[in-house]
C-alpha positions in Angstrom: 71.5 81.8 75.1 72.3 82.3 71.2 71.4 86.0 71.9 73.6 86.3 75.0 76.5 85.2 72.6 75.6 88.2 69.9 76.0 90.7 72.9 79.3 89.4 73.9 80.3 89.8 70.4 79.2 93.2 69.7 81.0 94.1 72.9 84.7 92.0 72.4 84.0 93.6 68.8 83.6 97.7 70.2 86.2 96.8 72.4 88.7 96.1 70.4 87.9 99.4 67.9 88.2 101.9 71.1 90.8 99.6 72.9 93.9 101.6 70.8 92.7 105.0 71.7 91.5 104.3 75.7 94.7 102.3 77.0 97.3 105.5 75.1 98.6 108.2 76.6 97.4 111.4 74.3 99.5 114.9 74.3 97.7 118.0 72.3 98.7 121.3 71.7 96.4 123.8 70.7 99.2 126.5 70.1 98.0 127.2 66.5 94.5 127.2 66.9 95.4 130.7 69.6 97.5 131.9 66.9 94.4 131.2 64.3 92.3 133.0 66.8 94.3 136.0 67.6 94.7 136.6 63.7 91.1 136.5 62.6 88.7 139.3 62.3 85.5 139.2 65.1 82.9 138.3 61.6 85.7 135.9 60.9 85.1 134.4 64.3 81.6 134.1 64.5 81.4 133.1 61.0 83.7 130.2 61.6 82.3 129.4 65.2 85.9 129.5 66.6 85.0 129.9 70.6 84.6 126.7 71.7 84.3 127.3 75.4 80.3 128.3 73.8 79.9 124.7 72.6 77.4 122.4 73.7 79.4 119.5 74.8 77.2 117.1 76.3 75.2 117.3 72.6 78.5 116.8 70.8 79.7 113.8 72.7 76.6 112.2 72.4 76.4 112.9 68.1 80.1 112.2 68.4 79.3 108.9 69.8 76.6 107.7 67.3 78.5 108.7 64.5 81.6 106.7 65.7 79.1 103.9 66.4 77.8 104.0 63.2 80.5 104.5 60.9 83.2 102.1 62.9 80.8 99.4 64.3 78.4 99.3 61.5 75.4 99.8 63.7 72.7 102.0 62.9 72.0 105.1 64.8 68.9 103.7 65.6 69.8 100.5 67.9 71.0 102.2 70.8 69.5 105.3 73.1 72.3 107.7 74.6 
């Protein structure tokens, strides 16, 4: 029972960290990053890995995840599989 307690802990406690970003309405421009883009050379571009649309992004959720985990929870990377 004591263990079932711990877990709904951890979860009132990761709730309430990701609660003020999920329940917000977000807005983002990305109006400078095209002008960055369109103003940088093509070694520029691959130097700085600028294309995004080439990104992995099922592998940088997932490192995005255990690094918020981590660093906001205080959980090691290491107690939870993705």
């Amino acid at each position: 029972m004591n263990s079932l307690v711990n877990v709904q802990k951890r979860v009132t406690s990761g709730l309430g960290v990701i609660q003020y970003y999920a329940i917000r309405p977000w807005k983002f421009s990305n109006q400078r990053y095209l002008a960055l883009r369109s103003q940088i050379s093509e070694d520029e571009d691959r130097l700085f890995y600028t294309d995004i649309k080439s990104m992995d992004w099922q592998s940088y959720m997932k490192e995005y995840v255990r690094g918020s985990r981590d660093s906001h929870c205080g959980h090691g990377v290491c107690t939870f599989y993705i």
